[in-house]
C-alpha positions in Angstrom: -16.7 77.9 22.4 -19.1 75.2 22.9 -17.0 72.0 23.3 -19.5 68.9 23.1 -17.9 65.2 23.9 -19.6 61.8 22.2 -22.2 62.0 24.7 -23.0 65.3 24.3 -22.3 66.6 27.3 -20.6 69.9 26.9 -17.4 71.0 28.9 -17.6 74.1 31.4 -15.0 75.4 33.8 -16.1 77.3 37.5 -15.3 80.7 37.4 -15.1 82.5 41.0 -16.0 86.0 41.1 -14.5 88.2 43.3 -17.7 88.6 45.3 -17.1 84.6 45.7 -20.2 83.5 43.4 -19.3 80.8 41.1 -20.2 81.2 37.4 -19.9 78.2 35.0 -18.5 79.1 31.6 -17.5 77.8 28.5 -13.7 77.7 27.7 -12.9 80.4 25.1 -10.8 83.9 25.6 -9.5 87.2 24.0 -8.6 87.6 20.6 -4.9 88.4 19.8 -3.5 90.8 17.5 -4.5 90.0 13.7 -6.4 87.2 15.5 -9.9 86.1 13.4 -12.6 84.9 15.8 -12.1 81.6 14.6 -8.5 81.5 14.9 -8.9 82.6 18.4 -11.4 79.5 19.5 -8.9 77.1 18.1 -5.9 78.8 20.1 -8.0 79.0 23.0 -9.3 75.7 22.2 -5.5 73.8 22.5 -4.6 76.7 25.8 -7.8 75.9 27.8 -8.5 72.4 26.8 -5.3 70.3 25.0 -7.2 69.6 22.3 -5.2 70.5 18.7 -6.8 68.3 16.5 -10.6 68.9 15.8 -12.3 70.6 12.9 -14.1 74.0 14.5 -18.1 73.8 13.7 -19.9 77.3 13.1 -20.5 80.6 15.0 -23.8 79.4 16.1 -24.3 81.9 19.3 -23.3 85.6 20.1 -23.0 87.3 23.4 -21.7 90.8 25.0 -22.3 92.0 27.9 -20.2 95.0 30.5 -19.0 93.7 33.8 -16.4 95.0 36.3 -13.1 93.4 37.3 -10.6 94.1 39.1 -11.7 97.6 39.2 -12.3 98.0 35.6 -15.4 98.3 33.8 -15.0 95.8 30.9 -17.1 95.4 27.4 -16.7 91.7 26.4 -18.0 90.9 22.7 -18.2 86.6 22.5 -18.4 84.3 19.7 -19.3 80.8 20.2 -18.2 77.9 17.6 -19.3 74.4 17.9 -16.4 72.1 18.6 -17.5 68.3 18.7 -14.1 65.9 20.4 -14.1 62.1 20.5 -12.9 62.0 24.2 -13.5 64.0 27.3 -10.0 64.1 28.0 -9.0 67.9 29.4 -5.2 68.9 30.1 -5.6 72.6 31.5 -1.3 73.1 31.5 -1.0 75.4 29.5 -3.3 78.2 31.5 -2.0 81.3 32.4 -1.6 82.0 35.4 -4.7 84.2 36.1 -6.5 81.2 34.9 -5.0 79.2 37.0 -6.4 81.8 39.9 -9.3 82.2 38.5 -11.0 79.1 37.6 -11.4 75.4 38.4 -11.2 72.0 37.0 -13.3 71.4 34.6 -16.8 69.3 34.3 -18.9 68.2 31.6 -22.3 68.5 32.3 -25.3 66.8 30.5 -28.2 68.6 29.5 -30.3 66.8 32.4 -28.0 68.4 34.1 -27.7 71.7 33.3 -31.5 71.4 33.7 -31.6 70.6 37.4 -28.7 72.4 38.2 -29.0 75.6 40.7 -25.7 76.7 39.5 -25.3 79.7 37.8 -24.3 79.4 34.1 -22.9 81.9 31.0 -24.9 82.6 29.1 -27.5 82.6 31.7 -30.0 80.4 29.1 -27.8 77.7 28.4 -29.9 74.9 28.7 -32.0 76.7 26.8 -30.1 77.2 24.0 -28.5 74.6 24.2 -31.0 71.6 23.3 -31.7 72.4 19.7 -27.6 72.4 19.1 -28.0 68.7 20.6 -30.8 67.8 18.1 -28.4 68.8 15.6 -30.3 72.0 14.9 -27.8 74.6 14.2 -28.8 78.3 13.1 -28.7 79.8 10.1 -26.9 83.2 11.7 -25.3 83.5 15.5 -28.0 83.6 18.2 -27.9 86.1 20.8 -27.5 84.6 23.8 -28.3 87.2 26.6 -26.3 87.7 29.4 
């Protein structure tokens, strides 16, 4: 999901890859059983972030891509709703444990930032697409993001 605070900054967490690159990510996750996309992003919303009450925006951006972890070759199919929260409060306890292993605190990161940033981000445009979101700008249908 694409969690934006009052100052539109928008909330990513580091995620180390085995091969010890860092990848910044939006929080978000798997669907569960019977799970809608959108009921997923507000689950994974109050797991990944604390925040319960806040009225999910659109599915404004769409991504899959095949990677390999742990040995497995996985197929990941994203959806990315627009989440807007008064404060940039983040309380990570309820992450699972390979969560926990897997990524690190989170930041929220401006769009000057993102800008001049050498880090490597997913979706790999997110600046990019990004700005017209901020300009208030939303699509009519989810954009494909790109790896």
């Amino acid at each position: 999901m694409i969690l934006l605070d009052s100052q539109g900054r928008i909330l990513l967490f580091p995620w180390t890859l085995q091969d010890g690159r860092v990848i910044w990510l939006t929080p978000g996750g798997g669907l569960a059983p019977g799970e809608t996309h959108a009921q997923a992003a507000i689950r994974e919303l109050r797991e990944e972030t604390g925040v319960e009450t806040v009225a999910v925006g659109p599915c404004v951006w769409r991504r899959e891509h095949v990677f390999t972890w742990s040995g497995r070759r996985l197929r990941q199919q994203e959806r990315f709703f627009l989440v807007r929260v008064d404060t940039a409060e983040v309380d990570t306890s309820r992450w699972e444990a390979h969560e926990r292993e897997a990524l690190g605190e989170g930041r929220w990161w401006s769009l000057e930032e993102l800008r001049g940033s050498d880090a490597e981000f997913a979706p790999r445009r997110l600046a990019e697409l990004l700005a017209p979101l901020l300009d208030g700008n939303l699509p009519s249908r989810p954009v494909e993001t790109g790896v």
